[in-house]
C-alpha positions as a printed Julia matrix, in Angstrom:
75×3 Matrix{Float64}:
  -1.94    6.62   14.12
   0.91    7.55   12.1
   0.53    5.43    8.7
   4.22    4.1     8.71
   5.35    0.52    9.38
   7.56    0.66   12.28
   9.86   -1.85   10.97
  10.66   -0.93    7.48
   8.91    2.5     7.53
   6.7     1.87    4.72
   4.44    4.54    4.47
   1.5     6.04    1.8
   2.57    6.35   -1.57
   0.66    8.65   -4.24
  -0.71    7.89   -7.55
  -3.33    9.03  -10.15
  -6.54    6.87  -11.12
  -6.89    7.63  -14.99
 -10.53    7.87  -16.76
 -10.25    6.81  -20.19
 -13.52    6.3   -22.52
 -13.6     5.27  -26.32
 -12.64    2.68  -28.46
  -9.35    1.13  -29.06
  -7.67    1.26  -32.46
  -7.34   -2.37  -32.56
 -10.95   -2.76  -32.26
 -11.85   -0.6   -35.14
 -12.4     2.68  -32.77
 -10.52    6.21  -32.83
  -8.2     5.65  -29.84
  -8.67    5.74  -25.75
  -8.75    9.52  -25.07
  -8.07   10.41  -21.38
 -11.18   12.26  -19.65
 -10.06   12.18  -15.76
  -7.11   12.29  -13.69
  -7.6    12.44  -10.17
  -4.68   11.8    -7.26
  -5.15    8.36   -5.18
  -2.93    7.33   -2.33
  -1.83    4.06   -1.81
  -1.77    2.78    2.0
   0.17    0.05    3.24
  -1.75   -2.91    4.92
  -0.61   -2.08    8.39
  -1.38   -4.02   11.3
  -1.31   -3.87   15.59
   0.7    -6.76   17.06
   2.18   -7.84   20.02
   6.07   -8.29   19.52
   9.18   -9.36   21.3
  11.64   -7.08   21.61
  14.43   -7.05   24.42
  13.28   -9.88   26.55
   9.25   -8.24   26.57
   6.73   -7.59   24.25
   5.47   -4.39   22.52
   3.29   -3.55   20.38
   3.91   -2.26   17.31
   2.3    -1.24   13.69
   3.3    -3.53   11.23
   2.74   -4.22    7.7
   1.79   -7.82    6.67
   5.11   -7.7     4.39
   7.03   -7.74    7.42
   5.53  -10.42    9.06
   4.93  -12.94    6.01
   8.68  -12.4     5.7
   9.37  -13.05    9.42
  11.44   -9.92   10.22
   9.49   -9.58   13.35
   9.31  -12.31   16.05
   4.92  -12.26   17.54
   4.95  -12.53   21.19
């Protein structure tokens, strides 16, 4: 399953989950210092409904933005 929403083609996004250990300044420490960067992805909540679409129903992969927001009519 392709990881894109089939209505607004929202798809994984990247990021980086930062390690940081010490104490901060303002609490009478040397500073955060940065001991890990490591790449994350960020997946969109996607989900299988039934749809209507041109008199019938399909089903589609949709994220819940989409349907909170009604863009998509459930069948």
């Amino acid at each position: 399953m392709a990881r894109t929403c089939d209505i607004c083609a929202k798809t994984v996004s990247v990021g980086n989950r930062i390690v940081r250990h010490g104490l901060a300044k303002s609490k009478g420490g040397i500073g955060l210092h940065t001991t890990g960067i490591t790449k994350r992805r960020f997946r969109p909540n996607l989900q299988k409904i039934h749809v209507k679409e041109n008199g019938g129903t399909v089903r589609k992969t949709v994220c819940t933005a989409c349907i909170r927001s009604k863009k998509i009519v459930k069948a």
